[in-house]
FIGU-426718 format. One record per residue (C-alpha): residue in one letter; x, y, z; residue number from 1. Coordinates in nm, 3 decimals, always signed. Layout:
BEGIN
ATOM  aa        x        y        z    i
ATOM   A        X        Y        Z  NUM
...
! end
This chain:
BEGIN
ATOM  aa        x        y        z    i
ATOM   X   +4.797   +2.668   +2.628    1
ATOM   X   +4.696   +2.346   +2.483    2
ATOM   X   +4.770   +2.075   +2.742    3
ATOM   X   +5.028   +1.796   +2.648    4
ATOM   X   +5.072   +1.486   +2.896    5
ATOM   X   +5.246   +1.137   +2.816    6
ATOM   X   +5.273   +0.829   +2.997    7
ATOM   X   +5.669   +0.701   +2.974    8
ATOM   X   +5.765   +0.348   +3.111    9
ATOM   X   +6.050   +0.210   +3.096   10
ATOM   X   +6.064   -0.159   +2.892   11
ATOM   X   +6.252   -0.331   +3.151   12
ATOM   X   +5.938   -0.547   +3.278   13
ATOM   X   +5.510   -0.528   +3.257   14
ATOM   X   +5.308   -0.240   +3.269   15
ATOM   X   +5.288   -0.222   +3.627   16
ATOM   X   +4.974   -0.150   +3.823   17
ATOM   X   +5.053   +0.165   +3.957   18
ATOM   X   +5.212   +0.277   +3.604   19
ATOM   X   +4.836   +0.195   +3.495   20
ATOM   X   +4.720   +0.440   +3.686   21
ATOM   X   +4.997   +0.715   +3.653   22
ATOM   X   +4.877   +0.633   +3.242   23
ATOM   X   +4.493   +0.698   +3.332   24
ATOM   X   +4.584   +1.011   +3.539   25
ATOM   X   +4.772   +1.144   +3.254   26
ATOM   X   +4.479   +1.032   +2.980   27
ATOM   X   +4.226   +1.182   +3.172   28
ATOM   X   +4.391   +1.483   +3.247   29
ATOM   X   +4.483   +1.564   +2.877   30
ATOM   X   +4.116   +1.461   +2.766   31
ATOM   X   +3.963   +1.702   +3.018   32
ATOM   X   +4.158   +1.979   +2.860   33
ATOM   X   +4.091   +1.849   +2.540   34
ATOM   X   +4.493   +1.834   +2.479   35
ATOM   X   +4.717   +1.542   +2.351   36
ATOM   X   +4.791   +1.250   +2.602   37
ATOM   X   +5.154   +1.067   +2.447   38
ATOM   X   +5.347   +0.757   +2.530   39
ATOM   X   +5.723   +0.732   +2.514   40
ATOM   X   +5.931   +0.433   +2.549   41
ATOM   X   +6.234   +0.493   +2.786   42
ATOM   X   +6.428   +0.255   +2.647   43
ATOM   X   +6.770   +0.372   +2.695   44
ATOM   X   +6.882   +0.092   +2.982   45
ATOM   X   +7.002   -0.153   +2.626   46
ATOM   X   +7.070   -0.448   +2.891   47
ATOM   X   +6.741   -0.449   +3.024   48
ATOM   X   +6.498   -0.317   +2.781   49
ATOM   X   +6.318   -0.604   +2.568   50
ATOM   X   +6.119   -0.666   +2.295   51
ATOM   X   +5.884   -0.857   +2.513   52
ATOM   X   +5.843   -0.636   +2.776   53
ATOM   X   +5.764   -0.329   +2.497   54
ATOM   X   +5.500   -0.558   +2.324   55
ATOM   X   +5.376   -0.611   +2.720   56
ATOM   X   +5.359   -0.248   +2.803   57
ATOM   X   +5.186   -0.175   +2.448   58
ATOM   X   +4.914   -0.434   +2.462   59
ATOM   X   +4.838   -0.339   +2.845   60
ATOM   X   +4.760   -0.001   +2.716   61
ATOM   X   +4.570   -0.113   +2.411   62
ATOM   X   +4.346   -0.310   +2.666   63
ATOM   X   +4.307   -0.018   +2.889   64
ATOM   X   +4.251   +0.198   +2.625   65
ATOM   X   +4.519   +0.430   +2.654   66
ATOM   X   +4.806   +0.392   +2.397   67
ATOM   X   +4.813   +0.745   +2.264   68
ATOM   X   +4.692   +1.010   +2.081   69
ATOM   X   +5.019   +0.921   +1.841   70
ATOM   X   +5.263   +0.643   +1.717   71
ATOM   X   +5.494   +0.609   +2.087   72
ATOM   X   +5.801   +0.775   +2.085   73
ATOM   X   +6.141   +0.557   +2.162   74
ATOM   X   +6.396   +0.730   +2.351   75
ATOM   X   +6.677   +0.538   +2.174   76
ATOM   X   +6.624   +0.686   +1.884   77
ATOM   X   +6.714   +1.020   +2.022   78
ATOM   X   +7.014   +0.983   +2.174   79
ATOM   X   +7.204   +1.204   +1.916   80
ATOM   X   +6.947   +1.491   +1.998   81
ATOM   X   +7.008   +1.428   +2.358   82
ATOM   X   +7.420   +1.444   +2.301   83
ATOM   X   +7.364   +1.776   +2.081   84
ATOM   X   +7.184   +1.967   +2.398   85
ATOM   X   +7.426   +1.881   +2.630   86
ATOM   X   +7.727   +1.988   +2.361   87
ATOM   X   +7.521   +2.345   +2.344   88
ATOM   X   +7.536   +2.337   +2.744   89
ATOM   X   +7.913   +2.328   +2.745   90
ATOM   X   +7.947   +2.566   +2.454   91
ATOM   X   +7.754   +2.832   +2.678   92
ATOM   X   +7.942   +2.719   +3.012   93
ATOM   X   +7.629   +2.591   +3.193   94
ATOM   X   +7.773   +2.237   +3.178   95
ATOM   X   +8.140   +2.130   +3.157   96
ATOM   X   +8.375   +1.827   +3.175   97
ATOM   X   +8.446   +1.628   +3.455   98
ATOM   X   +8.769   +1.401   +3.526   99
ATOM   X   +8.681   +1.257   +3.830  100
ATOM   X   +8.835   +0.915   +3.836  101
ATOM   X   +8.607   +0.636   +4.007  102
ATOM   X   +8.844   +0.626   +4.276  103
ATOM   X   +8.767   +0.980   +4.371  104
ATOM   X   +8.379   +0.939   +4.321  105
ATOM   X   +8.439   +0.648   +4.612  106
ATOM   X   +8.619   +0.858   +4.828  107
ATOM   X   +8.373   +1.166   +4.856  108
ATOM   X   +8.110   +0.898   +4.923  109
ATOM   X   +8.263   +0.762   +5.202  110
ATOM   X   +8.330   +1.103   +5.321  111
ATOM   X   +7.972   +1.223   +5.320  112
ATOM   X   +7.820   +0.887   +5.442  113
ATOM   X   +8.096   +0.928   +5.764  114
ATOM   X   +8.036   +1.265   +5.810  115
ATOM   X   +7.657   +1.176   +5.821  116
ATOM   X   +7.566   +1.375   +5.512  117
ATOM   X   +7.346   +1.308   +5.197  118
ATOM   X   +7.601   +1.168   +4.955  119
ATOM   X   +7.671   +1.497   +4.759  120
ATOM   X   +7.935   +1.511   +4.485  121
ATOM   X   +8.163   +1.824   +4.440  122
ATOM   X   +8.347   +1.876   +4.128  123
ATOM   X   +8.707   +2.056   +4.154  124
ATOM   X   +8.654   +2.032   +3.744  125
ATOM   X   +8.367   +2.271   +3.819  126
ATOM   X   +8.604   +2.593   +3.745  127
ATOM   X   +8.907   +2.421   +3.651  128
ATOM   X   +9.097   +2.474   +3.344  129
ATOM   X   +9.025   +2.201   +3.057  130
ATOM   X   +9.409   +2.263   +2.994  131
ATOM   X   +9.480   +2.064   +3.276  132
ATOM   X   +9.276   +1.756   +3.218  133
ATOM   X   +9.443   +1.392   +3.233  134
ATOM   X   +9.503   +1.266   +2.863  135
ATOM   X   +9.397   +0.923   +3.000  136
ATOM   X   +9.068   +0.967   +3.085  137
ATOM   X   +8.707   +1.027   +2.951  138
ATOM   X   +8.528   +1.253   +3.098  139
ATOM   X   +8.164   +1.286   +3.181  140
ATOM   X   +7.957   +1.602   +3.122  141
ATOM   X   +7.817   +1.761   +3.438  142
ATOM   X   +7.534   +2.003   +3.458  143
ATOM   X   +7.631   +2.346   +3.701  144
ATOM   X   +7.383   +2.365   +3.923  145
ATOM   X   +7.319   +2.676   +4.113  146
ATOM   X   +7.524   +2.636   +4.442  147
ATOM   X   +7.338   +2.895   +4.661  148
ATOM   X   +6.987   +2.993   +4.725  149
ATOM   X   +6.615   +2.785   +4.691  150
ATOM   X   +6.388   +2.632   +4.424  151
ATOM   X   +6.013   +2.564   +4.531  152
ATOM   X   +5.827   +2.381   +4.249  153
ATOM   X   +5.449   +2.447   +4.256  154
ATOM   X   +5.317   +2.122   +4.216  155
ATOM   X   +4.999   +2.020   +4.126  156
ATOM   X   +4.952   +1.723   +4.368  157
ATOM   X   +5.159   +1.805   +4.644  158
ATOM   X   +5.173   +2.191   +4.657  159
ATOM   X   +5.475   +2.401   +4.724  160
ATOM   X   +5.779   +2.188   +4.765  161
ATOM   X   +6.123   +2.349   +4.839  162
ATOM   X   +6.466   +2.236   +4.853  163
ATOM   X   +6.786   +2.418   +4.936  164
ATOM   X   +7.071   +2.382   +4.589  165
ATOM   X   +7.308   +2.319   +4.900  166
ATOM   X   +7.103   +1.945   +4.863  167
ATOM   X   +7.163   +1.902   +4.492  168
ATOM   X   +7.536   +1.816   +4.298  169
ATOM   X   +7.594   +1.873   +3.929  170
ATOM   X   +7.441   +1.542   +3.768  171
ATOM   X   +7.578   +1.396   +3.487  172
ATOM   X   +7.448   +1.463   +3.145  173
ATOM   X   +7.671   +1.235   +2.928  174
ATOM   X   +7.858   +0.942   +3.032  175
ATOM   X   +8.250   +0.883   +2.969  176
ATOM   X   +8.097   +0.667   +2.631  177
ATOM   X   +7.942   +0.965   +2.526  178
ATOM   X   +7.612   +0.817   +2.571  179
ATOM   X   +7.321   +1.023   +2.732  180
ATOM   X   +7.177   +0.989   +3.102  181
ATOM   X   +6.818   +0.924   +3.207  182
ATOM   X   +6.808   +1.274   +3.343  183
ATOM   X   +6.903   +1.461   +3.006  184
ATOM   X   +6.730   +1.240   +2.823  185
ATOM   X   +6.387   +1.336   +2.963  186
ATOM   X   +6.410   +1.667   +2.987  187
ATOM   X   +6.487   +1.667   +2.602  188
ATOM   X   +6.224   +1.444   +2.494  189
ATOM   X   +5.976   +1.617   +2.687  190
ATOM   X   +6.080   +1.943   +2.567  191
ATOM   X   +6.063   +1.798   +2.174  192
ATOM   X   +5.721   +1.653   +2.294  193
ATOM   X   +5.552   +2.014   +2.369  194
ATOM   X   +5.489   +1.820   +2.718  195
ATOM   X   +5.260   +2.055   +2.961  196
ATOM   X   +5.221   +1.861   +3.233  197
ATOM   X   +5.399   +1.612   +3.389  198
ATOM   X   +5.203   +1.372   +3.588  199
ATOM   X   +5.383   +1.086   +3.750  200
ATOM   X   +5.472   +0.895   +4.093  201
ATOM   X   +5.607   +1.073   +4.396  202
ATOM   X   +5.929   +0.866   +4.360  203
ATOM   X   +6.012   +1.120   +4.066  204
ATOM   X   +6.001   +1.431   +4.319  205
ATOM   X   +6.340   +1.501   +4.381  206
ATOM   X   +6.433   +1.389   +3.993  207
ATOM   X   +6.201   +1.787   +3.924  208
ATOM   X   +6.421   +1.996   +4.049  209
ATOM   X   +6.707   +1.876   +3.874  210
ATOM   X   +6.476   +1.869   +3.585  211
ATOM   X   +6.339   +2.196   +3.651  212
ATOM   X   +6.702   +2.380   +3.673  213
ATOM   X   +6.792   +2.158   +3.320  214
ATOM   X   +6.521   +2.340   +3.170  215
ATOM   X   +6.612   +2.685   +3.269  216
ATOM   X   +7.000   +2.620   +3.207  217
ATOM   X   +6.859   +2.489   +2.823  218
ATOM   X   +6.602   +2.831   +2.815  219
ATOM   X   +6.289   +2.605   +2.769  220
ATOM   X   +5.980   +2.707   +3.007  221
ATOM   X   +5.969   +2.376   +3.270  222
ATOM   X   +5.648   +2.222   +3.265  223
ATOM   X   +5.397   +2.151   +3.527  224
ATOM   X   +5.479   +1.892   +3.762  225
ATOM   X   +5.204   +1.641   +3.906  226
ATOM   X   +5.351   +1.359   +4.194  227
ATOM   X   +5.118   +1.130   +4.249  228
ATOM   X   +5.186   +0.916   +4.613  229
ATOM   X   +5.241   +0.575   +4.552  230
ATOM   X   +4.996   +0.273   +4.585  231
ATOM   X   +5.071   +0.046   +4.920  232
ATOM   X   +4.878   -0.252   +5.005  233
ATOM   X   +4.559   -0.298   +5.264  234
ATOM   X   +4.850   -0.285   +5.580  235
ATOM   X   +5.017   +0.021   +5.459  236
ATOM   X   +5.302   -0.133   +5.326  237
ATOM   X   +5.479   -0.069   +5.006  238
ATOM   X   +5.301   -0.242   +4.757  239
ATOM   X   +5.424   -0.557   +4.697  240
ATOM   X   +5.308   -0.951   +4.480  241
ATOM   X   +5.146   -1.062   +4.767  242
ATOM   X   +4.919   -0.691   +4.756  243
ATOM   X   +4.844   -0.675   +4.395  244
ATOM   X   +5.150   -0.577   +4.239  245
ATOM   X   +5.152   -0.707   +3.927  246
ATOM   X   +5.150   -0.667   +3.533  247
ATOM   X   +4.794   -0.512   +3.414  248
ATOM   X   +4.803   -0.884   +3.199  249
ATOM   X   +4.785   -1.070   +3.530  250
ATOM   X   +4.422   -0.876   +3.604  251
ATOM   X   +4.341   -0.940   +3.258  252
ATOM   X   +4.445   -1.301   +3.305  253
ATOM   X   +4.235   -1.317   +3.668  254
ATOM   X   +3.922   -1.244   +3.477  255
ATOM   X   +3.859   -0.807   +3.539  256
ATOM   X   +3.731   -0.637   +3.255  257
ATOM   X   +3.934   -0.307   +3.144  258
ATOM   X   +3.659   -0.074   +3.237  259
ATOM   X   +3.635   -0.216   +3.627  260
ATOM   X   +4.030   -0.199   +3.666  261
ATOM   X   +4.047   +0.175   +3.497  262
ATOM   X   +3.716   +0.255   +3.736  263
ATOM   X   +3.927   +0.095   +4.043  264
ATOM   X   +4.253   +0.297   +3.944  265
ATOM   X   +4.100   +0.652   +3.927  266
ATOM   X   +3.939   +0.589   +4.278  267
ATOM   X   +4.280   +0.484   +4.409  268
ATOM   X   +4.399   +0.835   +4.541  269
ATOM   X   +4.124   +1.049   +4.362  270
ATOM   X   +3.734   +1.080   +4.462  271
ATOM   X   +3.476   +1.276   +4.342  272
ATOM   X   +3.231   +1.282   +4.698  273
ATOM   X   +3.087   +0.926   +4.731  274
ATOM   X   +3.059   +0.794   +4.415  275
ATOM   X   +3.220   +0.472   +4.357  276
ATOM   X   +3.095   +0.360   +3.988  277
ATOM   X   +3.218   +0.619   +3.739  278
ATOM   X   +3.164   +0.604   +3.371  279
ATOM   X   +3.466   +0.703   +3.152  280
ATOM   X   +3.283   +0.999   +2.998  281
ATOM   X   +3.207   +1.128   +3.392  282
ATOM   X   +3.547   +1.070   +3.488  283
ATOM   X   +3.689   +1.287   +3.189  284
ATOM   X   +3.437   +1.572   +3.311  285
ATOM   X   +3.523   +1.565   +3.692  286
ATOM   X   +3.905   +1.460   +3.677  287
ATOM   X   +4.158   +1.726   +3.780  288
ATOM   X   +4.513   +1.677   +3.959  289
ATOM   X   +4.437   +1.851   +4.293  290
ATOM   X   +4.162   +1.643   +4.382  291
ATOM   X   +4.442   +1.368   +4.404  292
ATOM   X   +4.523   +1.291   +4.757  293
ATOM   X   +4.899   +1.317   +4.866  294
ATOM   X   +4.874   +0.994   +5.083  295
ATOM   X   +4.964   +0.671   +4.932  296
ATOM   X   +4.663   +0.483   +4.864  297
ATOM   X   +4.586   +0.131   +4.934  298
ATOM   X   +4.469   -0.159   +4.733  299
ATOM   X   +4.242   -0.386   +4.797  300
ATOM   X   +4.131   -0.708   +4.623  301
ATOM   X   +3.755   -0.754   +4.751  302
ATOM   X   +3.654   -0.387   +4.634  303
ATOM   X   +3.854   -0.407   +4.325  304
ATOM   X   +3.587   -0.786   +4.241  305
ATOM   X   +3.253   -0.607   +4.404  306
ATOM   X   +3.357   -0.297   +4.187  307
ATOM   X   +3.392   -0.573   +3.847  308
ATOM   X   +3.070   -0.767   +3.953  309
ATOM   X   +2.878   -0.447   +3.884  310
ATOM   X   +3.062   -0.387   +3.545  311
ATOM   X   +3.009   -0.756   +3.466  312
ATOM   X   +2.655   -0.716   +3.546  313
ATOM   X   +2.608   -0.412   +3.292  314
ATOM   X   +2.830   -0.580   +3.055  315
ATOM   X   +2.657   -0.647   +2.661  316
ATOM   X   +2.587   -1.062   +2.692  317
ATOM   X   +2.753   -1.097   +2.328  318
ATOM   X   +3.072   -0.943   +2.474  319
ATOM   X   +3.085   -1.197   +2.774  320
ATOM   X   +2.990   -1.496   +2.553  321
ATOM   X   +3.293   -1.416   +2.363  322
ATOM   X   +3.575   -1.367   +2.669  323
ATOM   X   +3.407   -1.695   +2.802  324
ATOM   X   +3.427   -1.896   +2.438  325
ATOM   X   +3.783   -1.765   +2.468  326
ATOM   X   +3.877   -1.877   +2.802  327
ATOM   X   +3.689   -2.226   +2.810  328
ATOM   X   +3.834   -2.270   +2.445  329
ATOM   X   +4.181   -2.313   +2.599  330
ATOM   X   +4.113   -2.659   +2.717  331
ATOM   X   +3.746   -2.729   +2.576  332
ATOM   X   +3.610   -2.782   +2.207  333
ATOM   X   +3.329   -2.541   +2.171  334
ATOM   X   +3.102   -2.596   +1.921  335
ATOM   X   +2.815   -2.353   +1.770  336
ATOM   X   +2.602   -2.483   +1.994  337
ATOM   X   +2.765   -2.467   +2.277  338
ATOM   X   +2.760   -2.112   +2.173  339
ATOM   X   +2.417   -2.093   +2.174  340
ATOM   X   +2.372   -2.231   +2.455  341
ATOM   X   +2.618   -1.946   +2.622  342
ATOM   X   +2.413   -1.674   +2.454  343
ATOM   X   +2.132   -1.788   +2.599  344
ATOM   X   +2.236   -1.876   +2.962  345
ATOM   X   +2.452   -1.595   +2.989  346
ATOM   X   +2.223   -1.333   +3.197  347
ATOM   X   +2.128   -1.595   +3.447  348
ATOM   X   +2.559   -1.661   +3.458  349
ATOM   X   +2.657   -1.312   +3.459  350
ATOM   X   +2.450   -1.210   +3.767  351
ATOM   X   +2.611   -1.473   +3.969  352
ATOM   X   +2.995   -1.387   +3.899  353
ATOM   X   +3.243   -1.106   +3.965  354
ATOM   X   +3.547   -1.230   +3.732  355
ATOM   X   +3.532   -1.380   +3.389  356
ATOM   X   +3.769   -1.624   +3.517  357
ATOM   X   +3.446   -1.724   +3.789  358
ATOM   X   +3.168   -1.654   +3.492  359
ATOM   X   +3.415   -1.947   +3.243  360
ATOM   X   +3.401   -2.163   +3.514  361
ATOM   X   +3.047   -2.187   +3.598  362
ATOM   X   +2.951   -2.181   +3.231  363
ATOM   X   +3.116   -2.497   +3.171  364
ATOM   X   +2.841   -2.718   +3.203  365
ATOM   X   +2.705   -2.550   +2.910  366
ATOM   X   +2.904   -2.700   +2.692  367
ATOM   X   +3.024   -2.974   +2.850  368
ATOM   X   +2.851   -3.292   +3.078  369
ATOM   X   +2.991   -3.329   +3.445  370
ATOM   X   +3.293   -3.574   +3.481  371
ATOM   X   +3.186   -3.806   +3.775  372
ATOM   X   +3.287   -3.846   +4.010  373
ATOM   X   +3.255   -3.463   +4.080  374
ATOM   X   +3.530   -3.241   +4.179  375
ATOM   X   +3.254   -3.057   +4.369  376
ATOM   X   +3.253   -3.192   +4.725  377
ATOM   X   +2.901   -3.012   +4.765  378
ATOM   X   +2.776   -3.175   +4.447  379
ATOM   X   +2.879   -3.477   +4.513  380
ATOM   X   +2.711   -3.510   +4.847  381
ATOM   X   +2.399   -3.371   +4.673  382
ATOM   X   +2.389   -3.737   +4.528  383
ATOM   X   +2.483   -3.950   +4.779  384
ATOM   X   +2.214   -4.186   +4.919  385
ATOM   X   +1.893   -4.131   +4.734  386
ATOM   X   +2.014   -3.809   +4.536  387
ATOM   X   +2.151   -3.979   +4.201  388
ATOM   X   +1.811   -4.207   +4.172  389
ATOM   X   +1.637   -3.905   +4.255  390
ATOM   X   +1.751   -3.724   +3.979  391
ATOM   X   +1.750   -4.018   +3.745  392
ATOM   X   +1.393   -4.039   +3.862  393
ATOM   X   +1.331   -3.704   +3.776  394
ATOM   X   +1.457   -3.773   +3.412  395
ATOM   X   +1.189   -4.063   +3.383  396
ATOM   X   +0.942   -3.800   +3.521  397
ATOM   X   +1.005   -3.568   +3.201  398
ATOM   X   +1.058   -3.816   +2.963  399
ATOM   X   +0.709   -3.758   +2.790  400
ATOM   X   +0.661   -3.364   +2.855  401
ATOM   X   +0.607   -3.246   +2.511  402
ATOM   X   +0.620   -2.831   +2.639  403
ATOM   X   +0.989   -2.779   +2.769  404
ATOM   X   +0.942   -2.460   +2.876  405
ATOM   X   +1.055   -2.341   +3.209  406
ATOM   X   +0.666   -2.304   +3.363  407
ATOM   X   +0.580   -2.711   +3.208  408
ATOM   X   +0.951   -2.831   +3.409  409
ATOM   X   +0.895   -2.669   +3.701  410
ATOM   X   +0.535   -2.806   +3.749  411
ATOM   X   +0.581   -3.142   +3.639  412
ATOM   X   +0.894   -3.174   +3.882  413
ATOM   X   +0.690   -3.006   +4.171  414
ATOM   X   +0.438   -3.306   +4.115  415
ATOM   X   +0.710   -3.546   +4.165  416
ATOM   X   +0.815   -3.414   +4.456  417
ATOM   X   +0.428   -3.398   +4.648  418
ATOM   X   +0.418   -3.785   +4.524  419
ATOM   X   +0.715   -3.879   +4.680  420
ATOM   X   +0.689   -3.681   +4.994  421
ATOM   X   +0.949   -3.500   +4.927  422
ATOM   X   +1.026   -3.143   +5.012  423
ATOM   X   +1.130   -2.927   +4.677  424
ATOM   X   +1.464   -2.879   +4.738  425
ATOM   X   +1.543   -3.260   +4.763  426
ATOM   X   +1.422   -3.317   +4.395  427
ATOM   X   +1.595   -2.990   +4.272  428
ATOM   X   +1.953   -3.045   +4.435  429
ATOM   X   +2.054   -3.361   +4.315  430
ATOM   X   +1.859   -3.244   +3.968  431
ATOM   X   +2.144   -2.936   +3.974  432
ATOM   X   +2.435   -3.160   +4.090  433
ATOM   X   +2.337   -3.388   +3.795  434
ATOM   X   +2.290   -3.189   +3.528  435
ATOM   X   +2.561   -2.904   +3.614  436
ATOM   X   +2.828   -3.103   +3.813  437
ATOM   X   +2.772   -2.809   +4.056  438
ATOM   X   +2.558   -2.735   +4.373  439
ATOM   X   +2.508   -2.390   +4.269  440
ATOM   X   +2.408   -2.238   +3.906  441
ATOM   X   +2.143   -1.996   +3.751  442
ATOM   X   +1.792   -2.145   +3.812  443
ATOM   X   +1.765   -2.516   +3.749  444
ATOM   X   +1.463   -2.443   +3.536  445
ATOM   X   +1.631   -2.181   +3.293  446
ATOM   X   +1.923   -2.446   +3.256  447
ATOM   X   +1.692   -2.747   +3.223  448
ATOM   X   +1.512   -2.527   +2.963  449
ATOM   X   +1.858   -2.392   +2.747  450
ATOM   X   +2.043   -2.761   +2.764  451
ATOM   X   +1.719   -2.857   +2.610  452
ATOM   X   +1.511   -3.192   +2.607  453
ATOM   X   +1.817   -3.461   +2.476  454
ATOM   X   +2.081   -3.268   +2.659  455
ATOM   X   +1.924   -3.302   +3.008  456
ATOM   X   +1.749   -3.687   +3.000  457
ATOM   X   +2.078   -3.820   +2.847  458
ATOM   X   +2.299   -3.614   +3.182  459
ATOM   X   +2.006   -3.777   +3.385  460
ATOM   X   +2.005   -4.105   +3.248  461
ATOM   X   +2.380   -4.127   +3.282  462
ATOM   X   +2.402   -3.971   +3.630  463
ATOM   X   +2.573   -4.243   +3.856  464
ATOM   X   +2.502   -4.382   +4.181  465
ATOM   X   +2.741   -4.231   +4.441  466
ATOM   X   +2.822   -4.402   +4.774  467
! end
């Protein structure tokens, strides 16, 4: 059997963080197996499915690297599909009509709920003649469900799960309008898919048995099921804002690259022993669905930035000079050599920062002079007292060096220093606070040497006094 998954959100907001990871889980799954990983748009719910929020789910995906082996499928479009199964279902009396009047749907509620039971609801249109239906009223379709006996659903995460049919009514497969439910609707499309496996959060559980019995009453072979246990934040809780649960665009936005977020996802609720850094290619090799724990895993911020340091340490220095051109272009001109100046700087930046957003930050000296007075209360008190005629000293010092290298800086400045007195470290602070607008940057010397001659007497010469 060639192994079909697919990844199916619904377009009513962003692609979630933990539908990010029910995506990966099915990507990697289908790419172990060399099968076909899909994506299909639930976008039945007209009142809240947008335009936006499909364009958001898509370009999450594209960023993550996981928008299908194929075009996406809507689920709109099928609705006529949908309709025709569940017409076949009443044609062979495994589904029939159901006059319930709201009125009676409220009353076997408040039955059940004070009678302590599960809300359950019985049908007398079950076996009823159709001769006898109300005139004035549309009916919905309902589903017979078997009324006696057990299902257990071998699933892939969880194991053997069992429920009694004594726990399960006949859902609804079209609506009074005609128009098709969510439950009908994905059982169909998955069916028309050539879907395998489905792979998707625990909160789906009970929705597989239903699904599972929909299958059997349409004679299609169910698939196999996969619940993954929902992500909760570092205290256990359901994951909520304050935890990390946002769109994928918001990490994008807070400066993670792709590769580090898809790297934290798989760990979240799958391992493979101890290691922590896995490369896409290893993950495809060791990934399979019952290595996936059936607790709810927890997220947490400072692994999810250590785990992004180390990708932004491997990262190619082109690629970063780009996201950081792109980020400090928002509010900065950058020029070509500004660019340059990037390029060159950007494996002393890079081994400093864990987030783009961090790395765009402390590259903006590069292409831009401090604003005095600094912003930096660390800076600035690098140049109080003596510190800004230190480093305007300093400038004077290098004024006639005709090697700017690195080696001919360092030396000259370490001459200055023994003439005044002076311990290194109070030349080379105010030198940093002057030239970067920051107490804390790649070494002074590689800066000194990238900014070049011009760049770093004119930052000197125009460093202020501070009182």
């Amino acid at each position: 059997m060639s192994v079909v998954t697919r990844f199916a959100p619904s377009p009513t907001g962003f692609l979630h963080i933990g539908g990010a990871r029910t995506a990966l889980f099915n990507y990697l799954y289908a790419r172990r197996h060399g099968g076909r990983y899909l994506l299909r748009i639930e976008d039945t719910d007209k009142q809240r499915s947008t335009e936006e929020a499909i364009a958001a789910i898509q370009d999450g995906l594209a960023w993550l690297g996981l928008e299908g082996d194929a075009p996406p499928v809507f689920q709109s479009q099928n609705a006529e599909r949908h309709a025709a199964v569940a017409e076949k279902l009443l044609a062979e009396g495994m589904a029939y009509r159901c006059y319930l009047s709201q009125e009676d749907l409220d009353a076997q509620r408040e039955a059940c709920r004070a009678e302590g039971r599960p809300v359950r609801i019985r049908s007398p249109w079950r076996d009823a003649d159709p001769a006898d239906a109300p005139a004035d009223v549309k009916p919905v379709v309902r589903v017979k469900m078997p009324q006696t006996g057990e299902t257990t659903i071998e699933d892939l995460v969880q194991g053997p799960v069992t429920i009694g049919h004594d726990q399960m009514d006949d859902f609804i497969l079209l609506r009074g309008d005609g128009s098709p439910t969510y439950m009908l609707s994905v059982v169909v499309d998955d069916a028309d898919m050539g879907v395998t496996h489905v792979v998707r959060g625990d909160d789906h559980l009970t929705n597989a048995f239903r699904q599972h019995h929909l299958y059997q009453a349409c004679g299609w072979s169910p698939p196999a099921f996969a619940h993954i246990p929902l992500i909760h934040g570092p205290d256990g809780a359901k994951l909520s804002k304050r935890h990390g649960a946002l769109g994928v665009d918001a990490y994008r936005e807070m400066g993670y690259l792709p590769e580090a977020l898809k790297n934290y996802l798989l760990r979240l609720g799958w391992a493979h022993g101890d290691d922590e850094v896995i490369s896409e290619a290893q993950a495809i090799e060791w990934f399979d669905l019952p290595q996936v724990g059936r607790s709810a895993a927890r997220f947490d911020f400072a692994k999810l930035e250590n785990l992004n340091g180390h990708y932004m340490r491997e990262a190619d220095d082109d690629r970063l000079t780009d996201l950081t051109v792109e980020r400090l272009g928002r509010d900065l001109a950058v020029d070509a050599d500004a660019v340059r100046r990037l390029r060159a700087g950007m494996a002393g930046l890079k081994a400093r920062a864990n987030t783009l957003a961090y790395l765009a930050e402390s590259a903006r000296f590069y292409v831009e002079r401090p604003r005095f007075p600094l912003e930096n209360p660390k800076a600035a008190k690098l140049l109080q007292g003596d510190g800004a005629a230190i480093a305007r000293e300093a400038g004077e010092a290098l004024a006639d060096i005709d090697d700017w290298s690195e080696e001919a800086l360092e030396a000259r400045l370490r001459a200055m220093a023994e003439d005044k007195g002076l311990g290194f470290g109070k030349v080379a602070q105010p030198l940093r606070a002057a030239i970067t607008g920051s107490n804390a940057s790649p070494g002074i010397f590689e800066v000194m040497a990238i900014l070049g001659r011009d760049e770093v007497l004119a930052r000197l010469t125009e460093t202020p006094d501070h009182e």
